[in-house]
Steps between C-alpha positions, in 0.01 A plus 500: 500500500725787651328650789674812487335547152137498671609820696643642225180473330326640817688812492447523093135460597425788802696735247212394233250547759627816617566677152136401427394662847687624730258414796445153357659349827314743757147417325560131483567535857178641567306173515320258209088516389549199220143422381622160380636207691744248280532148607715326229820214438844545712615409121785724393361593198216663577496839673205654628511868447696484227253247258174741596740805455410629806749704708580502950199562698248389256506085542484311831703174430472168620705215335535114581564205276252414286289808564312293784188639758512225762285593846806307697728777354558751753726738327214484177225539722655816689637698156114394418322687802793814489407558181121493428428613891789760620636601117127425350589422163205457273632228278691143592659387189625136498783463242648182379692444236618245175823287562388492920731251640347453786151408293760266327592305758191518645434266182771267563489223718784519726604586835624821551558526852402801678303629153282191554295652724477838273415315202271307618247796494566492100458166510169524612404770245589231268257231692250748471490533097635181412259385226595853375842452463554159435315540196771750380735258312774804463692526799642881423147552458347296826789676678354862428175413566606389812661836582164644410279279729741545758429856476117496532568287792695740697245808429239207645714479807501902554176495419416279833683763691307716744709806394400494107144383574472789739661744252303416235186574697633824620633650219528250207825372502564269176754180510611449131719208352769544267807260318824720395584321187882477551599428074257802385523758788136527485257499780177308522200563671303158582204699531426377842084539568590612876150550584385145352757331695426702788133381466619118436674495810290702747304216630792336671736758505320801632630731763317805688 
């Protein structure tokens, strides 16, 4: 890749911006009110804005591998809290998608170093539904339905958070799981039930 092109294509892109508007640049500069936080794949292939069509200003973005919610993840856990308690957003979306590598070699056994410790949080999605998926005999198909899981496993872990559970109460603040299917373009909601896993979870999890 030539460098030199990316600025090239930065210039290309303020005149765009500015022949649409030509105070693009001083309103973007006046702050951001998203009303939906983004936590989705480091995976090259899937951009954020772009996928939902949505444009600067209107998506807070948060993106690991593997689309992961872990309570030991500092760096989650603050983009969390920004967003639903200083930007209050009123919807969480958790995006995975088809063709994850990280869910991949989460399903692999080998050791991959540093990753281990990553995966390993996959890995336990896995434990969790096992008789599920080991009674897929596909493995494309086992595969995406571990990207799925995996995904209704990381709204459960923002649903533990004392942020969502108090933005819910306060003004109804939805988490909602979704897999961008990479071969199709298409997005799919899971149809997370946010307020039965909230219910399934309060007895243990619940914070004033």
């Amino acid at each position: 890749m030539d460098l030199d092109k990316v600025f090239e294509n930065n210039e290309a892109w303020i005149k765009k911006q500015l022949a649409t508007s030509k105070d693009y640049f001083e309103n973007l500069g006046k702050g951001q009110s998203p009303e939906l936080l983004y936590i989705g794949c480091s995976d090259s292939r899937v951009t954020a804005e772009d996928l939902m069509g949505l444009g600067p200003g209107e998506v807070f973005v948060h993106r690991n591998i593997a689309n992961m919610i872990s309570g030991n993840d500092l760096n989650a856990m603050s983009v969390v809290e920004y967003a639903v308690i200083h930007l209050k957003v009123n919807h969480v979306v958790v995006c995975g998608h088809y063709g994850c590598g990280g869910v991949k070699a989460a399903l692999q056994s080998k050791d991959l170093g540093l990753l281990n410790g990553w995966l390993r949080n996959i890995r336990d999605v896995y434990r969790i539904h096992k008789l599920e998926l080991n009674s897929i005999e596909c493995e494309e198909r086992k595969y995406d339905r571990l990207v799925e899981l995996n995904v209704k496993e990381q709204c459960v872990n923002l649903i533990k958070t004392a942020a969502v559970q108090k933005a819910y109460r306060d003004r109804g603040l939805k988490v909602h799981g979704w897999v961008f299917d990479v071969h199709t373009g298409k997005l799919i909601d899971l149809k997370i039930n946010f307020e039965k896993y909230l219910h399934d979870i309060m007895e243990i999890y619940h914070l004033d």
